[in-house]
N, C-alpha and C positions, 0 to 999 in steps of 0.2 A: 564387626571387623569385615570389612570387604576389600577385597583382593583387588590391589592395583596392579599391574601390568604396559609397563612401556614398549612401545614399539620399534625398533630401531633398526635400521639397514643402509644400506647403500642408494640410491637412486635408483627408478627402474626392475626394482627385484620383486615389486607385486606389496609392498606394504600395504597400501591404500585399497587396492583388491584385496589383499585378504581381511582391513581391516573391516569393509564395509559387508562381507560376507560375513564375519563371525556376528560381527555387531546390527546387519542389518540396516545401518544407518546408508544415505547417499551420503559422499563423499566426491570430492575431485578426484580425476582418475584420468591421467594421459601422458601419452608416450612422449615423455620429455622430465628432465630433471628438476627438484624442487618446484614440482607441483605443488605438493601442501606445504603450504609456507605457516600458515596460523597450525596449531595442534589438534586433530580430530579427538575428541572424546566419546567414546557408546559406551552405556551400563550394559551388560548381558546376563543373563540367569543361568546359575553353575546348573546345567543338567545334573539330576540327581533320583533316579528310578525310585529309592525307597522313598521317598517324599511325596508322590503320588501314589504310592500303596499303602501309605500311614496315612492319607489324608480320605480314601477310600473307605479302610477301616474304622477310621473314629467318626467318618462320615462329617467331614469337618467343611462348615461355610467357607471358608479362605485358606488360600495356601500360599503360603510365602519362603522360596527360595532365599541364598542367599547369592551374593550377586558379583564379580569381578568389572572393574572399571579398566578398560584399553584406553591406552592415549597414544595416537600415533603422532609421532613428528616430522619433519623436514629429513627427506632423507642428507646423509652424511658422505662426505666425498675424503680423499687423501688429502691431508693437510688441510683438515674445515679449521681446526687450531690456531690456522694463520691467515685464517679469512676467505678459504679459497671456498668454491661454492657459495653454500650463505653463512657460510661458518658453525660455529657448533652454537649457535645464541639459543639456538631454541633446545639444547639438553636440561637449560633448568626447568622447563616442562614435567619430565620425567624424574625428577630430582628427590620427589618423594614418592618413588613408586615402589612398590614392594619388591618386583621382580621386571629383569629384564628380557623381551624376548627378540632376540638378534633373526632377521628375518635375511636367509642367503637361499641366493639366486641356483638351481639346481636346473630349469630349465630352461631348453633353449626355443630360440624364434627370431627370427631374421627381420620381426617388423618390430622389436621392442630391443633397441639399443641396452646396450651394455656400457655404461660410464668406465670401465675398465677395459672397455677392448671385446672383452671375450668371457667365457664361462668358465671362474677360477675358484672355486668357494675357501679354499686353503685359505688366497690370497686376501681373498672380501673379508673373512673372517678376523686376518691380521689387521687390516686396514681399520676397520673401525674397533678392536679394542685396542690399538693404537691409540686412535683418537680420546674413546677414552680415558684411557693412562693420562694422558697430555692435558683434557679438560681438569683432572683430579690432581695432575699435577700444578695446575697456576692455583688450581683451590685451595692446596696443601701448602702452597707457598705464601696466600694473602692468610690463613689461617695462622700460619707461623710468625710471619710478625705480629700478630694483635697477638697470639701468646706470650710471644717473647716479654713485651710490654708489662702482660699482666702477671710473672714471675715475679718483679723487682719489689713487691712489695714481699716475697716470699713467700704467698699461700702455697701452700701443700698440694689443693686442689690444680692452682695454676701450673704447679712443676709437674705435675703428673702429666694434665695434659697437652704441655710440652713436649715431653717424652716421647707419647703414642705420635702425636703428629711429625716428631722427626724421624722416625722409624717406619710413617708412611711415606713421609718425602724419600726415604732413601729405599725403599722398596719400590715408590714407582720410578724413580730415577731408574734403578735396575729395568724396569720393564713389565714390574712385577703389579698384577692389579690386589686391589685392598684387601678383598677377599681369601686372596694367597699370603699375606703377611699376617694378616690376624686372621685365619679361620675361625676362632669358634666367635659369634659375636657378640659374648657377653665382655668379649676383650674389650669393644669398642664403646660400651656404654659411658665410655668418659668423654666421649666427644658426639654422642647420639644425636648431638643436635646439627653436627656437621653430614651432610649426605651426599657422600663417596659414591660416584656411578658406580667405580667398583667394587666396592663392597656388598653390592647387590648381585643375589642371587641372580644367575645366567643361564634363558633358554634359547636353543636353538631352530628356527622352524626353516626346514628344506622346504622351497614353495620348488616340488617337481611338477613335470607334466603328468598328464592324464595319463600315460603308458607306467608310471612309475607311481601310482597312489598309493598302492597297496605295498611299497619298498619296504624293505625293514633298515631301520636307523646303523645296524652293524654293516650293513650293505655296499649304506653310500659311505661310512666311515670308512671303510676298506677302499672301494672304489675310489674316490678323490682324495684319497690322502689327508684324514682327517686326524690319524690318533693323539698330534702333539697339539691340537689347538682344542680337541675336542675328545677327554678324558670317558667321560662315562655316556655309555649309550642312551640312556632316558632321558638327558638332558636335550638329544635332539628329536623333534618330532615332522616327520616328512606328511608335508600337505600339500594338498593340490588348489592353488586358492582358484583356480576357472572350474576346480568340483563343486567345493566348498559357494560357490557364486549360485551354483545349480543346484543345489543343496538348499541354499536358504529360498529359493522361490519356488521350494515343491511344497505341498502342504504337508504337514508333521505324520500323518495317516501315509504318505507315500516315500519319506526318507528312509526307513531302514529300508525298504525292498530293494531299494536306490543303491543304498551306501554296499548291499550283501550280491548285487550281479558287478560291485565294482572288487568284493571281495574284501570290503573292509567289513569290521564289528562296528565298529565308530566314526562320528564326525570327527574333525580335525578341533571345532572347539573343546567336543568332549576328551579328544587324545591331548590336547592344550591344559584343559583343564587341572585333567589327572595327576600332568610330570609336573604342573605349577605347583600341586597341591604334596608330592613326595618331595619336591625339591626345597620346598619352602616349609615343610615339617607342618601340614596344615592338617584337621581333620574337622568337622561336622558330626555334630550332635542335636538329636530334636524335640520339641517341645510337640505335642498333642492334644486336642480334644474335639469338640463341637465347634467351638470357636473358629478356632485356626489350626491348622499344623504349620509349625517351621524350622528352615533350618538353619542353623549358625553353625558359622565360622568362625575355631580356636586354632593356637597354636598345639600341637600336641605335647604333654606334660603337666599342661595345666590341672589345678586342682580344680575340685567342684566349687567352693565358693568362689576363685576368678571367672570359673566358667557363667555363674548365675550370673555373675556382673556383665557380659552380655546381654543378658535378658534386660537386667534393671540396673542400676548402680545401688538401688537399694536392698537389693537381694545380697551384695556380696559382700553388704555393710554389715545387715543382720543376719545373714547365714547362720542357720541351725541346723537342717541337714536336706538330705536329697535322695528321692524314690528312685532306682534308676534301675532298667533294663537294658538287653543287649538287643539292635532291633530284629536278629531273627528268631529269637524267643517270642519279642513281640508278635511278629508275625505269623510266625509257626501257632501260637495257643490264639491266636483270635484278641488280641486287643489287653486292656489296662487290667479288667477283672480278673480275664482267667490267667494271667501271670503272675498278678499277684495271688491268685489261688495254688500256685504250682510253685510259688518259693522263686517265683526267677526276678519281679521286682523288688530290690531290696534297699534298706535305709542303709546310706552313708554318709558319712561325716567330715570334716572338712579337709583332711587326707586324703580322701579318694582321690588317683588318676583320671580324669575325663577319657571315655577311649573313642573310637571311631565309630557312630551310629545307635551313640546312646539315647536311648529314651529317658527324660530327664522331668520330675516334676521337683521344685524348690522349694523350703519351707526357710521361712524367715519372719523374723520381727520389727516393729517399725522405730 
Protein backbone atom coordinates (compact mmCIF):
# COMPACT_ATOMS: atom_id res chain seq x y z
CA UNK A 1 0.00 0.00 0.00
CA UNK A 2 1.50 3.24 -0.85
CA UNK A 3 0.30 6.52 0.02
CA UNK A 4 -1.06 8.67 -2.86
CA UNK A 5 -1.34 12.22 -2.28
CA UNK A 6 -2.95 14.86 -4.73
CA UNK A 7 -1.90 18.29 -4.91
CA UNK A 8 -4.26 20.86 -5.35
CA UNK A 9 -4.36 24.84 -5.04
CA UNK A 10 -5.03 27.86 -6.74
CA UNK A 11 -2.53 29.29 -9.23
CA UNK A 12 0.63 30.79 -8.09
CA UNK A 13 0.49 29.52 -4.30
CA UNK A 14 3.84 27.60 -4.71
CA UNK A 15 2.33 23.99 -5.65
CA UNK A 16 5.05 23.11 -8.04
CA UNK A 17 7.67 24.64 -5.60
CA UNK A 18 6.73 22.72 -3.12
CA UNK A 19 6.09 19.80 -5.21
CA UNK A 20 9.63 19.59 -6.55
CA UNK A 21 11.13 20.18 -3.06
CA UNK A 22 9.50 17.36 -1.37
CA UNK A 23 9.82 15.14 -4.29
CA UNK A 24 13.12 16.44 -5.54
CA UNK A 25 11.98 16.10 -8.99
CA UNK A 26 12.62 19.29 -11.62
CA UNK A 27 9.46 20.50 -12.49
CA UNK A 28 8.04 23.88 -14.35
CA UNK A 29 8.05 26.47 -12.16
CA UNK A 30 7.00 30.25 -13.15
CA UNK A 31 5.38 33.23 -12.13
CA UNK A 32 2.16 32.86 -14.32
CA UNK A 33 -1.00 30.75 -14.04
CA UNK A 34 -1.33 27.11 -15.42
CA UNK A 35 2.05 26.55 -15.65
CA UNK A 36 1.68 22.79 -15.18
CA UNK A 37 -0.66 21.82 -17.50
CA UNK A 38 0.29 17.85 -17.87
CA UNK A 39 0.34 16.28 -14.00
CA UNK A 40 3.73 16.16 -12.19
CA UNK A 41 4.21 12.85 -10.48
CA UNK A 42 7.48 11.94 -7.64
CA UNK A 43 7.62 8.71 -5.57
CA UNK A 44 9.30 9.82 -2.10
CA UNK A 45 10.39 7.80 0.91
CA UNK A 46 8.05 8.22 4.09
CA UNK A 47 11.16 9.10 6.52
CA UNK A 48 10.96 6.81 9.08
CA UNK A 49 14.06 6.84 11.96
CA UNK A 50 13.27 3.36 13.30
CA UNK A 51 13.90 1.76 9.97
CA UNK A 52 17.38 2.66 10.07
CA UNK A 53 18.02 1.58 13.46
CA UNK A 54 16.33 -2.05 12.87
CA UNK A 55 18.31 -2.22 9.65
CA UNK A 56 21.57 -1.37 11.93
CA UNK A 57 20.64 -3.93 14.19
CA UNK A 58 19.97 -6.96 12.23
CA UNK A 59 22.78 -5.48 10.24
CA UNK A 60 20.58 -5.95 7.14
CA UNK A 61 22.05 -5.86 3.20
CA UNK A 62 18.89 -3.57 2.09
CA UNK A 63 16.61 -1.39 3.34
CA UNK A 64 13.40 -0.62 1.92
CA UNK A 65 11.05 2.08 3.02
CA UNK A 66 7.84 2.52 2.28
CA UNK A 67 6.87 5.27 -0.21
CA UNK A 68 3.96 8.11 -0.79
CA UNK A 69 3.20 8.96 -4.58
CA UNK A 70 2.49 13.16 -4.95
CA UNK A 71 0.73 14.19 -8.05
CA UNK A 72 0.56 17.70 -8.70
CA UNK A 73 -2.06 19.24 -10.97
CA UNK A 74 -3.10 22.35 -12.95
CA UNK A 75 -3.76 24.72 -10.63
CA UNK A 76 -7.61 25.58 -10.23
CA UNK A 77 -9.26 29.14 -10.58
CA UNK A 78 -13.11 30.31 -9.52
CA UNK A 79 -15.42 28.72 -11.82
CA UNK A 80 -12.71 26.21 -13.52
CA UNK A 81 -16.41 24.22 -13.48
CA UNK A 82 -17.36 26.36 -16.37
CA UNK A 83 -14.31 26.42 -18.31
CA UNK A 84 -12.76 29.26 -16.82
CA UNK A 85 -8.87 28.91 -16.59
CA UNK A 86 -8.33 25.45 -18.11
CA UNK A 87 -11.05 24.05 -16.32
CA UNK A 88 -11.04 21.41 -13.77
CA UNK A 89 -10.22 18.42 -16.82
CA UNK A 90 -7.22 17.59 -15.19
CA UNK A 91 -8.92 16.54 -11.43
CA UNK A 92 -9.49 13.17 -12.70
CA UNK A 93 -5.59 12.97 -12.37
CA UNK A 94 -6.03 12.87 -8.60
CA UNK A 95 -9.36 10.84 -8.79
CA UNK A 96 -7.76 7.88 -7.23
CA UNK A 97 -5.68 9.48 -4.70
CA UNK A 98 -5.89 8.51 -1.18
CA UNK A 99 -5.53 12.02 0.32
CA UNK A 100 -6.01 15.49 -0.74
CA UNK A 101 -3.44 18.18 0.12
CA UNK A 102 -5.14 21.76 -0.63
CA UNK A 103 -1.86 23.94 -0.95
CA UNK A 104 -2.91 27.99 0.39
CA UNK A 105 -1.14 30.87 -0.18
CA UNK A 106 0.10 32.37 3.31
CA UNK A 107 2.70 34.41 1.83
CA UNK A 108 3.26 37.49 0.55
CA UNK A 109 5.66 38.92 -2.40
CA UNK A 110 4.91 41.52 -4.81
CA UNK A 111 6.74 39.68 -7.63
CA UNK A 112 4.39 36.45 -7.66
CA UNK A 113 0.82 37.47 -8.58
CA UNK A 114 -2.09 36.53 -6.70
CA UNK A 115 -4.83 35.23 -9.22
CA UNK A 116 -7.33 36.63 -6.65
CA UNK A 117 -6.00 39.98 -6.07
CA UNK A 118 -4.47 39.65 -2.92
CA UNK A 119 -3.61 37.36 0.23
CA UNK A 120 -7.03 35.66 1.43
CA UNK A 121 -6.68 31.95 2.44
CA UNK A 122 -10.54 32.02 4.13
CA UNK A 123 -11.44 32.89 0.57
CA UNK A 124 -8.82 30.53 -1.62
CA UNK A 125 -9.99 27.82 0.62
CA UNK A 126 -13.73 28.39 -0.30
CA UNK A 127 -12.85 28.82 -3.78
CA UNK A 128 -11.67 25.59 -4.56
CA UNK A 129 -13.74 23.25 -2.32
CA UNK A 130 -16.26 24.88 -4.27
CA UNK A 131 -14.97 23.76 -7.14
CA UNK A 132 -14.86 20.53 -5.96
CA UNK A 133 -18.43 20.18 -4.78
CA UNK A 134 -19.43 21.26 -8.41
CA UNK A 135 -16.78 18.63 -10.17
CA UNK A 136 -18.53 15.76 -7.66
CA UNK A 137 -21.60 17.40 -8.48
CA UNK A 138 -22.03 16.67 -12.48
CA UNK A 139 -20.31 13.20 -11.28
CA UNK A 140 -23.10 12.59 -9.00
CA UNK A 141 -25.44 13.55 -11.67
CA UNK A 142 -24.09 11.33 -14.90
CA UNK A 143 -23.84 8.49 -11.84
CA UNK A 144 -27.57 8.93 -11.21
CA UNK A 145 -28.85 8.37 -14.44
CA UNK A 146 -26.90 5.09 -15.25
CA UNK A 147 -28.44 4.11 -11.70
CA UNK A 148 -31.56 4.98 -12.40
CA UNK A 149 -31.57 2.74 -15.41
CA UNK A 150 -30.19 -0.13 -13.65
CA UNK A 151 -33.04 -0.12 -10.76
CA UNK A 152 -35.91 -1.24 -13.38
CA UNK A 153 -34.88 -4.47 -13.52
CA UNK A 154 -35.27 -4.35 -9.55
CA UNK A 155 -32.04 -5.61 -8.22
CA UNK A 156 -31.53 -4.82 -4.55
CA UNK A 157 -28.09 -4.06 -5.22
CA UNK A 158 -29.05 -1.43 -7.93
CA UNK A 159 -31.84 0.29 -5.32
CA UNK A 160 -29.33 0.58 -2.72
CA UNK A 161 -27.04 2.32 -4.85
CA UNK A 162 -29.45 4.63 -5.87
CA UNK A 163 -30.04 5.69 -2.71
CA UNK A 164 -26.46 6.67 -1.41
CA UNK A 165 -25.97 8.41 -4.73
CA UNK A 166 -29.14 10.63 -4.13
CA UNK A 167 -28.41 11.55 -0.70
CA UNK A 168 -24.88 12.71 -2.27
CA UNK A 169 -26.56 14.61 -5.03
CA UNK A 170 -28.53 16.25 -2.43
CA UNK A 171 -25.76 16.91 0.02
CA UNK A 172 -23.63 18.57 -2.41
CA UNK A 173 -26.47 20.58 -3.82
CA UNK A 174 -26.54 21.81 -0.05
CA UNK A 175 -22.71 22.59 -0.43
CA UNK A 176 -21.95 19.90 1.67
CA UNK A 177 -18.71 17.68 0.38
CA UNK A 178 -19.01 13.64 0.51
CA UNK A 179 -17.05 13.21 3.38
CA UNK A 180 -19.54 15.29 5.51
CA UNK A 181 -22.64 13.35 4.35
CA UNK A 182 -21.19 9.92 4.76
CA UNK A 183 -18.48 10.29 7.40
CA UNK A 184 -17.57 6.99 8.26
CA UNK A 185 -16.49 5.28 4.85
CA UNK A 186 -17.61 1.96 5.19
CA UNK A 187 -21.01 3.83 4.34
CA UNK A 188 -19.66 4.30 0.80
CA UNK A 189 -18.39 0.92 -0.03
CA UNK A 190 -21.58 0.45 -2.24
CA UNK A 191 -20.30 2.77 -4.62
CA UNK A 192 -16.42 2.29 -3.97
CA UNK A 193 -15.91 2.31 -7.45
CA UNK A 194 -17.28 5.89 -7.95
CA UNK A 195 -14.35 8.49 -6.67
CA UNK A 196 -15.79 11.37 -4.99
CA UNK A 197 -12.99 14.27 -4.62
CA UNK A 198 -14.89 14.81 -1.66
CA UNK A 199 -14.99 12.07 -0.06
CA UNK A 200 -11.39 12.20 0.30
CA UNK A 201 -9.50 12.80 3.24
CA UNK A 202 -8.48 16.77 3.34
CA UNK A 203 -4.99 18.48 4.12
CA UNK A 204 -4.11 21.64 4.34
CA UNK A 205 -0.41 22.95 3.63
CA UNK A 206 0.20 26.87 4.54
CA UNK A 207 3.12 27.54 2.06
CA UNK A 208 4.31 30.88 4.67
CA UNK A 209 7.46 32.81 4.37
CA UNK A 210 10.69 32.10 5.83
CA UNK A 211 9.68 34.68 9.00
CA UNK A 212 6.64 32.24 9.64
CA UNK A 213 8.23 28.39 9.34
CA UNK A 214 8.23 27.60 12.56
CA UNK A 215 4.08 29.06 13.07
CA UNK A 216 2.04 26.87 14.81
CA UNK A 217 -1.09 25.73 12.75
CA UNK A 218 -3.67 27.20 15.75
CA UNK A 219 -1.85 30.48 14.90
CA UNK A 220 -2.64 31.16 11.51
CA UNK A 221 -6.10 29.53 12.27
CA UNK A 222 -6.85 32.28 14.55
CA UNK A 223 -4.92 34.78 12.70
CA UNK A 224 -6.95 34.56 9.10
CA UNK A 225 -10.00 33.43 10.17
CA UNK A 226 -9.83 30.06 9.54
CA UNK A 227 -12.14 27.98 12.17
CA UNK A 228 -15.37 27.59 9.84
CA UNK A 229 -13.43 26.21 6.83
CA UNK A 230 -10.77 24.60 8.74
CA UNK A 231 -12.10 22.45 11.81
CA UNK A 232 -9.08 20.61 13.38
CA UNK A 233 -5.64 21.82 13.67
CA UNK A 234 -3.57 18.83 12.36
CA UNK A 235 -5.10 18.79 9.32
CA UNK A 236 -3.08 22.04 8.42
CA UNK A 237 0.45 22.00 8.14
CA UNK A 238 2.39 25.36 7.66
CA UNK A 239 5.55 25.14 5.38
CA UNK A 240 7.80 27.11 3.84
CA UNK A 241 8.23 25.62 0.26
CA UNK A 242 11.72 28.40 -0.52
CA UNK A 243 12.88 26.42 3.12
CA UNK A 244 11.84 23.24 2.08
CA UNK A 245 13.74 24.14 -1.70
CA UNK A 246 16.89 24.63 0.61
CA UNK A 247 16.34 21.82 2.38
CA UNK A 248 16.33 19.31 -0.33
CA UNK A 249 19.93 20.55 -1.79
CA UNK A 250 21.78 20.46 1.60
CA UNK A 251 23.19 17.16 2.14
CA UNK A 252 21.07 14.85 4.66
CA UNK A 253 24.39 15.12 7.21
CA UNK A 254 23.56 18.97 7.30
CA UNK A 255 19.60 19.15 7.37
CA UNK A 256 18.69 18.72 10.86
CA UNK A 257 21.45 21.45 12.00
CA UNK A 258 19.56 23.48 9.11
CA UNK A 259 15.90 22.68 10.13
CA UNK A 260 16.85 23.26 14.45
CA UNK A 261 18.66 27.29 13.82
CA UNK A 262 15.37 27.59 11.81
CA UNK A 263 13.68 26.22 15.05
CA UNK A 264 11.87 23.45 13.65
CA UNK A 265 12.08 19.54 14.73
CA UNK A 266 11.15 18.59 11.21
CA UNK A 267 11.04 18.78 7.55
CA UNK A 268 7.79 19.82 6.06
CA UNK A 269 7.68 16.31 4.16
CA UNK A 270 8.22 14.60 7.41
CA UNK A 271 5.29 17.16 9.20
CA UNK A 272 3.27 16.20 5.73
CA UNK A 273 3.90 12.88 6.31
CA UNK A 274 2.90 12.46 9.82
CA UNK A 275 -0.85 14.41 9.59
CA UNK A 276 -1.33 12.13 6.26
CA UNK A 277 -0.68 9.19 8.21
CA UNK A 278 -3.16 10.27 11.55
CA UNK A 279 -5.57 11.59 9.25
CA UNK A 280 -5.87 8.71 7.01
CA UNK A 281 -5.81 6.13 10.00
CA UNK A 282 -2.45 4.67 8.52
CA UNK A 283 0.29 2.94 10.66
CA UNK A 284 3.76 0.85 9.71
CA UNK A 285 4.92 -2.34 10.79
CA UNK A 286 8.42 -4.09 9.85
CA UNK A 287 9.87 -6.99 8.73
CA UNK A 288 13.65 -7.76 9.58
CA UNK A 289 16.74 -9.62 9.14
CA UNK A 290 20.20 -9.98 7.16
CA UNK A 291 18.35 -9.87 4.08
CA UNK A 292 16.39 -6.73 4.21
CA UNK A 293 14.62 -4.67 6.69
CA UNK A 294 11.21 -3.05 5.71
CA UNK A 295 8.58 -1.26 6.10
CA UNK A 296 4.87 -1.28 5.11
CA UNK A 297 2.10 0.45 5.15
CA UNK A 298 -1.44 -0.72 6.86
CA UNK A 299 -4.51 0.74 7.59
CA UNK A 300 -4.80 0.70 11.40
CA UNK A 301 -7.21 -2.32 12.72
CA UNK A 302 -6.04 -4.46 10.54
CA UNK A 303 -5.58 -8.00 11.58
CA UNK A 304 -2.30 -10.05 11.27
CA UNK A 305 -3.25 -12.25 8.47
CA UNK A 306 -4.47 -8.87 6.25
CA UNK A 307 -1.37 -7.48 7.38
CA UNK A 308 0.83 -10.65 6.07
CA UNK A 309 -0.89 -10.07 2.86
CA UNK A 310 1.16 -7.08 2.27
CA UNK A 311 4.04 -8.99 2.54
CA UNK A 312 2.76 -11.91 0.05
CA UNK A 313 -0.84 -12.63 -1.04
CA UNK A 314 0.15 -16.03 -0.01
CA UNK A 315 0.77 -15.44 3.49
CA UNK A 316 -2.66 -14.24 4.13
CA UNK A 317 -4.16 -17.23 2.21
CA UNK A 318 -2.25 -19.57 4.48
CA UNK A 319 -1.87 -17.65 7.54
CA UNK A 320 -1.18 -19.70 10.74
CA UNK A 321 0.28 -17.24 12.98
CA UNK A 322 2.83 -14.50 13.73
CA UNK A 323 6.06 -13.83 15.93
CA UNK A 324 5.52 -10.23 16.78
CA UNK A 325 7.27 -7.49 18.87
CA UNK A 326 6.77 -4.06 19.84
CA UNK A 327 9.86 -2.20 18.15
CA UNK A 328 11.16 -0.50 21.38
CA UNK A 329 11.40 -3.83 23.17
CA UNK A 330 13.09 -4.69 20.05
CA UNK A 331 15.41 -2.18 20.48
CA UNK A 332 15.76 -1.78 23.93
CA UNK A 333 17.06 -5.91 24.27
CA UNK A 334 19.27 -5.86 21.24
CA UNK A 335 17.52 -7.48 18.41
CA UNK A 336 15.11 -11.09 17.46
CA UNK A 337 17.15 -13.45 20.14
CA UNK A 338 17.23 -11.55 23.15
CA UNK A 339 13.48 -10.70 22.95
CA UNK A 340 12.42 -13.69 22.31
CA UNK A 341 14.50 -14.62 25.41
CA UNK A 342 12.81 -12.03 27.60
CA UNK A 343 9.03 -13.13 26.61
CA UNK A 344 8.52 -9.84 24.51
CA UNK A 345 8.21 -11.66 20.92
CA UNK A 346 5.31 -13.46 21.06
CA UNK A 347 2.89 -16.02 18.81
CA UNK A 348 -0.33 -14.62 17.60
CA UNK A 349 -2.97 -15.80 15.89
CA UNK A 350 -5.16 -14.45 13.28
CA UNK A 351 -7.04 -12.04 15.79
CA UNK A 352 -4.41 -10.02 16.55
CA UNK A 353 -4.63 -6.13 15.97
CA UNK A 354 -1.56 -4.98 13.94
CA UNK A 355 -0.24 -1.97 15.95
CA UNK A 356 2.14 0.77 15.05
CA UNK A 357 5.96 -0.38 14.83
CA UNK A 358 5.51 -3.85 15.06
CA UNK A 359 8.07 -6.33 14.42
CA UNK A 360 6.47 -9.04 12.53
CA UNK A 361 7.69 -12.53 11.31
CA UNK A 362 4.72 -14.87 9.34
CA UNK A 363 4.17 -18.29 9.54
CA UNK A 364 2.15 -19.80 6.71
CA UNK A 365 1.39 -22.78 4.41
CA UNK A 366 1.42 -23.14 0.78
Amino acid sequence: MSLKIGIIGLPNVGKSTLFQALTSNEVDVANYPFCTIDPNVGMVEVPDERLKKLAQLSKSAKTTPTVIEFVDIAGLVKDAHRGEGLGNQFLAHIREADALAMVIRFFEDGNVVHVAGGINPAEDIQTINLELILADLALAEKCLNAASRETKSGDKAAIAKLNVLEKIKQGLDRGEPVRHIFPNPEDLEIINEIQFLTSKKMLYIANVGEDMAAVKPEELIKKYGLPAVIQDPDTLIPISAKIESEIANLPSAERREYLASLNLERSGLDRLTRAAYGTLGLISFFTTGEKETRAWTIQRGWAAPRAAGRVHSDMEKGFISADVCAYDNFIELGGEEAARRAGKMQKQGREYEMRDGDICIFYFSN
